[in-house]
C-alpha positions in Angstrom: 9.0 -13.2 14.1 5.5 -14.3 15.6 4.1 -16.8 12.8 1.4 -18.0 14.7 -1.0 -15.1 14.1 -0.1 -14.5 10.8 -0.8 -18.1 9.7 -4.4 -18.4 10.4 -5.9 -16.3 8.1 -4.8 -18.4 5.1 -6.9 -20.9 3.4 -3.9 -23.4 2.3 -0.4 -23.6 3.1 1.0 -21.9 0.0 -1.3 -19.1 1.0 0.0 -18.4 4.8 3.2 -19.0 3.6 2.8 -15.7 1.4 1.0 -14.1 3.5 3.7 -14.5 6.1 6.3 -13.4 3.4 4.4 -10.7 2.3 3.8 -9.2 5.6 7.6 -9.4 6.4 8.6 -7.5 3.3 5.6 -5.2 3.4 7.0 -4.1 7.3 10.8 -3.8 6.7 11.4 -7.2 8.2 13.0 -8.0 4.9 14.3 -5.1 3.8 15.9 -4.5 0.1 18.2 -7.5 -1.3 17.4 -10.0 1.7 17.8 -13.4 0.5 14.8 -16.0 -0.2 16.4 -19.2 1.2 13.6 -21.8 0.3 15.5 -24.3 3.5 15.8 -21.2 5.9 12.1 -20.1 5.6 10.6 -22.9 5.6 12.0 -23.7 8.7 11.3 -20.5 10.1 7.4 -20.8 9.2 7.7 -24.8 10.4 7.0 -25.9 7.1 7.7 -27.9 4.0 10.2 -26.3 1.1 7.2 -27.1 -1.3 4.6 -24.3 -0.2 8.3 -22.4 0.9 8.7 -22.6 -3.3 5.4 -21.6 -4.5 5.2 -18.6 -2.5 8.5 -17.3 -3.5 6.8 -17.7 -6.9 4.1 -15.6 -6.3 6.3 -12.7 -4.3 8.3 -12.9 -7.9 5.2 -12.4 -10.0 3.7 -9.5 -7.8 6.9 -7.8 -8.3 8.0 -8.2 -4.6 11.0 -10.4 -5.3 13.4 -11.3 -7.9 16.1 -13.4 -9.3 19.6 -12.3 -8.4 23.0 -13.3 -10.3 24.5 -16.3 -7.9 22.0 -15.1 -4.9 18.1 -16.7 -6.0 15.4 -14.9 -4.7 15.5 -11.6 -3.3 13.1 -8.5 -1.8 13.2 -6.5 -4.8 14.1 -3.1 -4.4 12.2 0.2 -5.0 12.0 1.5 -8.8 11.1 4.7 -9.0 10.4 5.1 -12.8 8.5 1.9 -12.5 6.9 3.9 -9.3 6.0 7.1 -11.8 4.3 4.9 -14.1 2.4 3.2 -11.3 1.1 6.5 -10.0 0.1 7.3 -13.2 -2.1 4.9 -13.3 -3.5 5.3 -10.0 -4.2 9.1 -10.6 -6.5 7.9 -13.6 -8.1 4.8 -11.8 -8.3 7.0 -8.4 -9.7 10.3 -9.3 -12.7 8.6 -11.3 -13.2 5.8 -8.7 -13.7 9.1 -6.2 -15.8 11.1 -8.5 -18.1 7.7 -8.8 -17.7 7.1 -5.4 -18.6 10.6 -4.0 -21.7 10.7 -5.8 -23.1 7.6 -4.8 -21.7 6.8 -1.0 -24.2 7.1 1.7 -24.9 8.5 4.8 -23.1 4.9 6.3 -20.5 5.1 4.1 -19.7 8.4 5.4 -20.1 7.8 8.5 -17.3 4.6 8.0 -14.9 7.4 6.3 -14.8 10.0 9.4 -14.6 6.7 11.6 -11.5 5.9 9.8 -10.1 8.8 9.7 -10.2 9.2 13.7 -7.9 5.8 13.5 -5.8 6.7 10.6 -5.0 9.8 12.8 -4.7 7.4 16.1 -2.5 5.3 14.2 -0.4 8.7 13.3 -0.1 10.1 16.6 1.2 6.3 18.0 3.5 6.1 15.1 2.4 3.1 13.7 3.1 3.4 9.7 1.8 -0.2 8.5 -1.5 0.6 10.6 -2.1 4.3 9.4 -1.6 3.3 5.6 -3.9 -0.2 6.8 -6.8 2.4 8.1 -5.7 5.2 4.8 -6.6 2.6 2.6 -9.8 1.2 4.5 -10.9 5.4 4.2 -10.0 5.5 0.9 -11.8 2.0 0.0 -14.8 2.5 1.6 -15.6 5.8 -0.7 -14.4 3.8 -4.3 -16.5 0.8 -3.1 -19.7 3.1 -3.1 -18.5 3.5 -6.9 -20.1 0.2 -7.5 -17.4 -1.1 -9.8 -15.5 -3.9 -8.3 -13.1 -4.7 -11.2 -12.2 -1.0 -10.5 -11.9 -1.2 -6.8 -9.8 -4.6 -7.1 -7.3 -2.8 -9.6 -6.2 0.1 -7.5 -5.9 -2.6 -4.3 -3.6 -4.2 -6.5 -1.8 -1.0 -7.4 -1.7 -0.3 -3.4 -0.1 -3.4 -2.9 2.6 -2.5 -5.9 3.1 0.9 -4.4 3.5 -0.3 -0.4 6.9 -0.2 0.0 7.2 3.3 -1.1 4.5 4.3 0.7 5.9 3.1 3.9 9.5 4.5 3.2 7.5 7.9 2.6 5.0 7.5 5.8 8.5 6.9 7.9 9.6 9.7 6.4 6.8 12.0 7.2 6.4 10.6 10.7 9.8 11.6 11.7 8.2 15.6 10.9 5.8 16.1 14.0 4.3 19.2 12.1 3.8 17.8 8.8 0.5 17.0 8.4 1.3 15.5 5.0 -0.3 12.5 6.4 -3.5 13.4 7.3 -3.9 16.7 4.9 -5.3 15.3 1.4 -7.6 12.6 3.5 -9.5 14.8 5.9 -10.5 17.1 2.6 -11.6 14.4 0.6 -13.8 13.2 3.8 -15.4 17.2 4.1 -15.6 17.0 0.4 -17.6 14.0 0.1 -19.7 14.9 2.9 -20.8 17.9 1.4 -21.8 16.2 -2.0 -19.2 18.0 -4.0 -18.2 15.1 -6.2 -15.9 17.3 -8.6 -14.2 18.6 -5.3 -13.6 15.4 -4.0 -11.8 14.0 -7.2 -9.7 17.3 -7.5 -8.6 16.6 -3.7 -7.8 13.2 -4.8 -6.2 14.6 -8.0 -3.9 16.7 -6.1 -2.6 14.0 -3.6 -1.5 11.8 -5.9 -0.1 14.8 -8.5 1.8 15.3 -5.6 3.2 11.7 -4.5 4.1 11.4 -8.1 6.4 14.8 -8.4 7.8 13.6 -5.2 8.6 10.1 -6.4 10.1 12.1 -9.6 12.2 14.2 -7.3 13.6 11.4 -5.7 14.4 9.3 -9.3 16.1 12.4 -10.1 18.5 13.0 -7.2 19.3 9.2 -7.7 20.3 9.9 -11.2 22.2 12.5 -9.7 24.1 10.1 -7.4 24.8 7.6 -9.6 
């Protein structure tokens, strides 16, 4: 693992320690049930077990990690009821934050969405998955930012961030498809949407999308009850 780029960002060492951490489990790095050795990472980010410590903390109370009988600290794994409720959240938060959005969001702003949505299918076609959901989430911010609410914009980022891993397990998923444009779909409606002023439209496209993640995620909980 290159730590070198991902450290500068970061404003103290506690910080780029997480950030370093976060970006590992947020990429499969770390995958489900790896172990948070305080010794081992610090060593591996050339740095103290203090900052090592507090970061862990932090990956515990964003719901990233947890404690583990006889094991410490470990990448949490995906909960798909917790998932449900998540999404229902979102679809609440989301399809408002677009209907304010659509109405308000300039000529720019529009502008910025078909631009990311040219990369978000770049990022597609190359087979990237953290860098299409990275430039999904840049489209998808740029229209809730025109809502002019940022306590509302800054809740569904942090709802992104609790939803990432199964977002990337289901971008993997859909990349391995060539013709499934499940990807793309939803996104390039809510772009023609926007752009032709149709601010009801625009929240039903957004409706849809994540009406449709959440049956999926329900699909899934249910053939996993089915298993065990």
């Amino acid at each position: 693992m290159d730590t070198s780029k991902r450290l500068e960002p970061a404003t103290s060492m506690a910080d780029r320690v997480y950030a370093v951490l976060h970006e590992s489990i947020m990429s499969g790095e770390f995958p489900v049930g790896y172990r948070l050795r305080i010794r081992d990472l610090a060593a591996l980010v050339g740095t103290s077990e203090m900052p090592v410590r507090e970061a862990i903390r932090r990956l515990e109370e964003a719901g990233f990690a947890e404690r583990a009988p006889h094991r410490g600290s470990v990448v949490k794994g995906l909960d798909l009821a917790e998932l449900v409720y998540a999404y229902d959240v979102r679809l609440l938060l989301e399809v408002e934050a677009t209907r304010l959005g659509a109405a308000r969001i300039d000529a720019a702003g529009i502008a910025a969405m078909r631009e990311g949505l040219v990369s978000m299918r770049e990022a597609i076609a190359e087979g990237g998955v953290m860098d299409y959901l990275d430039r999904d989430e840049t489209v998808l911010g740029v229209l809730y930012e025109a809502s002019g609410n940022p306590v509302l914009v800054d809740t569904v980022r942090a709802l992104w961030g609790q939803c990432r891993a199964y977002k990337t397990v289901g971008a993997r998923s859909a990349l391995d498809k060539p013709v499934d444009d499940a990807l793309w779909r939803h996104q390039e409606r809510l772009v023609d949407t926007v752009e032709s002023g149709d601010a009801e439209a625009a929240a039903a496209v957004t409706r849809e999308s994540l009406a449709s993640a959440i049956e999926r995620i329900k699909a899934q909980l249910k053939e996993q009850k089915k298993q065990n």
